[in-house]
C-alpha positions as CSV (number, residue, x, y, z in Angstrom):
1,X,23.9,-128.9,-52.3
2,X,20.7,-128.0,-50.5
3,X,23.0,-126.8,-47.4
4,X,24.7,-124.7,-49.8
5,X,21.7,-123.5,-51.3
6,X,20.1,-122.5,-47.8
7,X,23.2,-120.8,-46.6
8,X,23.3,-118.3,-49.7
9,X,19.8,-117.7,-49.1
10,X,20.5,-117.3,-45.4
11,X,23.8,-114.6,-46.3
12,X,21.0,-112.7,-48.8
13,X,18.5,-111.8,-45.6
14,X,19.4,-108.5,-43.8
15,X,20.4,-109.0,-40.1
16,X,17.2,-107.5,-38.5
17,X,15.0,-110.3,-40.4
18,X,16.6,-112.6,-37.6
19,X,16.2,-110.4,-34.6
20,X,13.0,-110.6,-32.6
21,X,10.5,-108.1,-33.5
22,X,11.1,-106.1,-29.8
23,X,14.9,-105.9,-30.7
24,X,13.9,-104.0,-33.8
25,X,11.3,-101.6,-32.7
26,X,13.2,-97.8,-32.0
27,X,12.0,-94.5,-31.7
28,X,11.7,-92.2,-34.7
29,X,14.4,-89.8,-35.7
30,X,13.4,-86.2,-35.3
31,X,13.2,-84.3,-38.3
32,X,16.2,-81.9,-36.9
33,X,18.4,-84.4,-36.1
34,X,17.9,-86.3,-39.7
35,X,18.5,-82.6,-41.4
36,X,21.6,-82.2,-39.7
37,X,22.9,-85.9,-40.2
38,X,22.1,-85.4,-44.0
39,X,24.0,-82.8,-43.6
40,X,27.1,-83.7,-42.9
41,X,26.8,-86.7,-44.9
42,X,26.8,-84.0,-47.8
43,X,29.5,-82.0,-46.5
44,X,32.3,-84.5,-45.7
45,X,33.6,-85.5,-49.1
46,X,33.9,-81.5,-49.6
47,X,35.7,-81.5,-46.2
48,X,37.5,-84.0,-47.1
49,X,38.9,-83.0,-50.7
50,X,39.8,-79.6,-49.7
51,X,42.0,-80.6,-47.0
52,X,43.6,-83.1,-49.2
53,X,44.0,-79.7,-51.5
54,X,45.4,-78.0,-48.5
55,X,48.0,-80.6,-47.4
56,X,48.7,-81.2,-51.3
57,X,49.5,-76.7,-51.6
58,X,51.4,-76.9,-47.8
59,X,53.5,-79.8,-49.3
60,X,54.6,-78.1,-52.1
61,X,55.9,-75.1,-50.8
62,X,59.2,-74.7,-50.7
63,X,59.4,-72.0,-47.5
64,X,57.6,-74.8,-45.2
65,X,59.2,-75.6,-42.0
């Protein structure tokens, strides 16, 4: 039962609590690059949805090749 217990416990911690601290440390992100990342994080699912829109309106033509 205690096994049990301490692997549950062991599943909850993120990965990076077990790597050494040296493994962990990286540089910081530049302001630009996180902009730009947020970004396209916020564009995709628009991306996404309107070529699902496309491919839904090329579909049901009847004139498609």
């Amino acid at each position: 039962m205690t096994a049990l217990l301490f692997a549950g416990l062991l599943a909850l911690l993120p990965a990076e609590g077990l790597a050494c601290p040296a493994c962990t440390v990286r540089a910081s992100e530049s302001p630009v690059r996180s902009v730009l990342l947020l970004g396209a994080l916020v564009l995709a699912p628009f991306l996404l949805v309107g070529l699902g829109v496309w491919a839904a309106r090329w579909a049901a033509r009847e004139d498609h090749p």
